[in-house]
PAZAPA-4460 file (N, C-alpha, C; in steps of 0.05 Angstrom, whole numbers, plus 32768, in hexadecimal, padded with zeros to 4 digits):
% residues 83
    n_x    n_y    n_z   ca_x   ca_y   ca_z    c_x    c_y    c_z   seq   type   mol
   81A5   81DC   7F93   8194   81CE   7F81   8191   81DD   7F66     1      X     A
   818F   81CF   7F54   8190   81DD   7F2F   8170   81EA   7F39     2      X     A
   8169   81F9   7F2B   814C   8206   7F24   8140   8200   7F09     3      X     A
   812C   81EE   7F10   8115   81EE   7EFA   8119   81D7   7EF7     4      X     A
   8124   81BA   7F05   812B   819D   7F06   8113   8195   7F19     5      X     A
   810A   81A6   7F2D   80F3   8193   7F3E   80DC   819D   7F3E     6      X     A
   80C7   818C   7F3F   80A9   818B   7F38   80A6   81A1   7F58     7      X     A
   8091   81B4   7F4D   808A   81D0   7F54   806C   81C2   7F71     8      X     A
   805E   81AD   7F60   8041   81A1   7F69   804D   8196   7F7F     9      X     A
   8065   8196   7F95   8060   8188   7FB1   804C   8195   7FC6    10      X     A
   803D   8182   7FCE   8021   818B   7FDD   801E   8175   7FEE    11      X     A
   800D   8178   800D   800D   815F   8020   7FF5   8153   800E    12      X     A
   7FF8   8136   800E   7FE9   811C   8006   7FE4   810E   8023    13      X     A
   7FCD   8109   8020   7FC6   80F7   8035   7FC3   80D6   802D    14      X     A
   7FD6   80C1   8037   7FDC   80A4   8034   7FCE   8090   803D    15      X     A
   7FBD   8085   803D   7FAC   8073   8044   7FB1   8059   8047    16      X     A
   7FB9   804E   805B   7FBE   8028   805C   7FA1   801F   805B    17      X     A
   7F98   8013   8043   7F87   8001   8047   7F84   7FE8   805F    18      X     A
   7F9A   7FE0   8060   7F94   7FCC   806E   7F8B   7FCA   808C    19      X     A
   7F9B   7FE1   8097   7F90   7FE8   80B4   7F8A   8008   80B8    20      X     A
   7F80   8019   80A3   7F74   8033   80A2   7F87   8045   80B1    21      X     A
   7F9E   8040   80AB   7FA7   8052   80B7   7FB7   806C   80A0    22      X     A
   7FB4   8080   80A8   7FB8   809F   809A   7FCD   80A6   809F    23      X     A
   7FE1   80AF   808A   7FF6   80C8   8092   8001   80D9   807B    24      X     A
   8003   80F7   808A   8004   8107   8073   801F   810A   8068    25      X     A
   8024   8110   8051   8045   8116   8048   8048   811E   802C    26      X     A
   8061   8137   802C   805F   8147   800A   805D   812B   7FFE    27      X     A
   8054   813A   7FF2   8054   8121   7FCF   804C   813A   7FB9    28      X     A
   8050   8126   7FA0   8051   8135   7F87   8038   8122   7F76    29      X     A
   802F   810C   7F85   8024   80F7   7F77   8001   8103   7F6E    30      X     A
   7FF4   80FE   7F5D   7FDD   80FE   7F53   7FCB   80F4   7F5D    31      X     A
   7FB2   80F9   7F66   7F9D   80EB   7F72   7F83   80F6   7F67    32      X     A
   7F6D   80E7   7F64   7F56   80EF   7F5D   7F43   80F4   7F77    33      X     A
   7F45   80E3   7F86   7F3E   80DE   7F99   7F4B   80F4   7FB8    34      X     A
   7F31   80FC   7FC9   7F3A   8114   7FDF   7F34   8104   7FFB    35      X     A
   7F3C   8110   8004   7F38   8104   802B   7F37   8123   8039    36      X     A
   7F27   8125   804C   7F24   8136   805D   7F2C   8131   807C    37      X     A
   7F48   813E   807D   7F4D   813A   8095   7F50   8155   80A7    38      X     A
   7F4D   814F   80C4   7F4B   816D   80D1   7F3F   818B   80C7    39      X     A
   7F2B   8184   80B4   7F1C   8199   80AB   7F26   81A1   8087    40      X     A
   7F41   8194   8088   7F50   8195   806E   7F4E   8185   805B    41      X     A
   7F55   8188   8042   7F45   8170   802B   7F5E   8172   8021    42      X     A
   7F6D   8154   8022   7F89   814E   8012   7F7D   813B   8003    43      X     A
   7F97   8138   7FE7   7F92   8126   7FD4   7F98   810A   7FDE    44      X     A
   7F89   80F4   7FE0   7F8B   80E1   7FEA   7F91   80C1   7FD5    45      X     A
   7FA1   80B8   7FE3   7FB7   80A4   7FCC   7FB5   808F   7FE9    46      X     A
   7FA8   8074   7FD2   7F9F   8058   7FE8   7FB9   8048   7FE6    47      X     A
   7FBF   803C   7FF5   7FD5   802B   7FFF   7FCF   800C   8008    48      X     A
   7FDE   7FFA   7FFF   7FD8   7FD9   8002   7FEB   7FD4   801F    49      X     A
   7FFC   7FE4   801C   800C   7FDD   8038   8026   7FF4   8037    50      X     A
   8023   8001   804F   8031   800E   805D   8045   8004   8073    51      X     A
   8054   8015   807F   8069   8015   809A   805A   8005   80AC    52      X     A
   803D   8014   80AA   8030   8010   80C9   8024   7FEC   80C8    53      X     A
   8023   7FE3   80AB   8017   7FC9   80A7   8034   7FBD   809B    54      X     A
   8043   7FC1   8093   8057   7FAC   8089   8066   7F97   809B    55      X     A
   8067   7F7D   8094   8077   7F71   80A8   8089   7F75   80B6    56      X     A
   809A   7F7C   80AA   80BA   7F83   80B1   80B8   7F9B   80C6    57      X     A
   80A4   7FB3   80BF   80A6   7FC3   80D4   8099   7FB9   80EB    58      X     A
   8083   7FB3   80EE   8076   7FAB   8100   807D   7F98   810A    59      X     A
   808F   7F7A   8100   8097   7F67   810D   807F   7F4E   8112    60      X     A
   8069   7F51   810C   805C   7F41   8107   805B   7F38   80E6    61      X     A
   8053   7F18   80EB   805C   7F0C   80CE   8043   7EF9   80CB    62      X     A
   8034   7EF9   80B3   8019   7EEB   80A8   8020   7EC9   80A7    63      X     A
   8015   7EC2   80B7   8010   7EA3   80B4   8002   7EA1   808F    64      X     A
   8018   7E91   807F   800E   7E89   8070   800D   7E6D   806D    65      X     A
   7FF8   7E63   8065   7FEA   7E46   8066   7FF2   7E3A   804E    66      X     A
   800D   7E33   8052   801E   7E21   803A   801F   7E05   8035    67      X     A
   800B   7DF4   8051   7FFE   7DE4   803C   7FE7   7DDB   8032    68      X     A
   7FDB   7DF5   8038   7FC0   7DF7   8022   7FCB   7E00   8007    69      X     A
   7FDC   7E0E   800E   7FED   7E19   7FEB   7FF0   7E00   7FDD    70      X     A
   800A   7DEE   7FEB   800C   7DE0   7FE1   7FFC   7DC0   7FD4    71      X     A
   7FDC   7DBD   7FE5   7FD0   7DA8   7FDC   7FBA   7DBC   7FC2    72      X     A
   7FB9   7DD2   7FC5   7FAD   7DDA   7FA4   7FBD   7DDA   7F92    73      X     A
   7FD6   7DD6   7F94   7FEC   7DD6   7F7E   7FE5   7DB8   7F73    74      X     A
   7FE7   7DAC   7F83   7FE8   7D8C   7F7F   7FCD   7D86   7F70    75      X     A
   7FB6   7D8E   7F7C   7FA1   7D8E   7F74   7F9F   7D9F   7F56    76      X     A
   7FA5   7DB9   7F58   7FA7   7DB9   7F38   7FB4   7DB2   7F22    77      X     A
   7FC6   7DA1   7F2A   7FE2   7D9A   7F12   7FD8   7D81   7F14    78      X     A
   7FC6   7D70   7F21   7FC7   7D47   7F23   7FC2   7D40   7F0B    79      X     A
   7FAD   7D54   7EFC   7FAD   7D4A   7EDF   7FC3   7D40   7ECC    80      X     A
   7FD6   7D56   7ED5   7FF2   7D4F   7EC1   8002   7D38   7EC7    81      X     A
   7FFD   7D2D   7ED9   800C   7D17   7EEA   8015   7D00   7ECA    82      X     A
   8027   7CF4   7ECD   8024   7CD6   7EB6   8021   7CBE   7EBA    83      X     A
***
């Protein structure tokens, strides 16, 4: 590896899935204002919309989405334009 090309600040971050609270630690270089205290230890903590542990594809479960409620608010907001 060249010297003086990679950021010096790799440090464990702790990852947060919002969606089902689940935690995991791993280097990162990323910025956080925000800390978590885990096992007595205080890592920089960086919130997450969806992770491994919540994404469809890993998990194999897949969100019922209600497409034709989508579709009668579409209808319902555009009837005005009708001719």
């Amino acid at each position: 590896m060249k010297a003086g090309i990679h950021p010096d600040n790799y440090r464990l971050v702790a990852f947060k899935d919002m969606s089902n609270d689940d935690i995991f630690l791993t280097k990162s270089t990323v910025n956080s204002k925000e800390t978590l205290e885990l096992d007595g230890v205080e890592y920089p903590l960086v919130k997450l919309e969806i992770s491994r542990t919540s994404h469809p594809f890993y998990t194999g479960k897949t969100k019922l989405v209600d497409t034709a409620g989508r579709i009668d608010k579409f209808k319902n907001k555009y009837s005005k334009f009708k001719k």
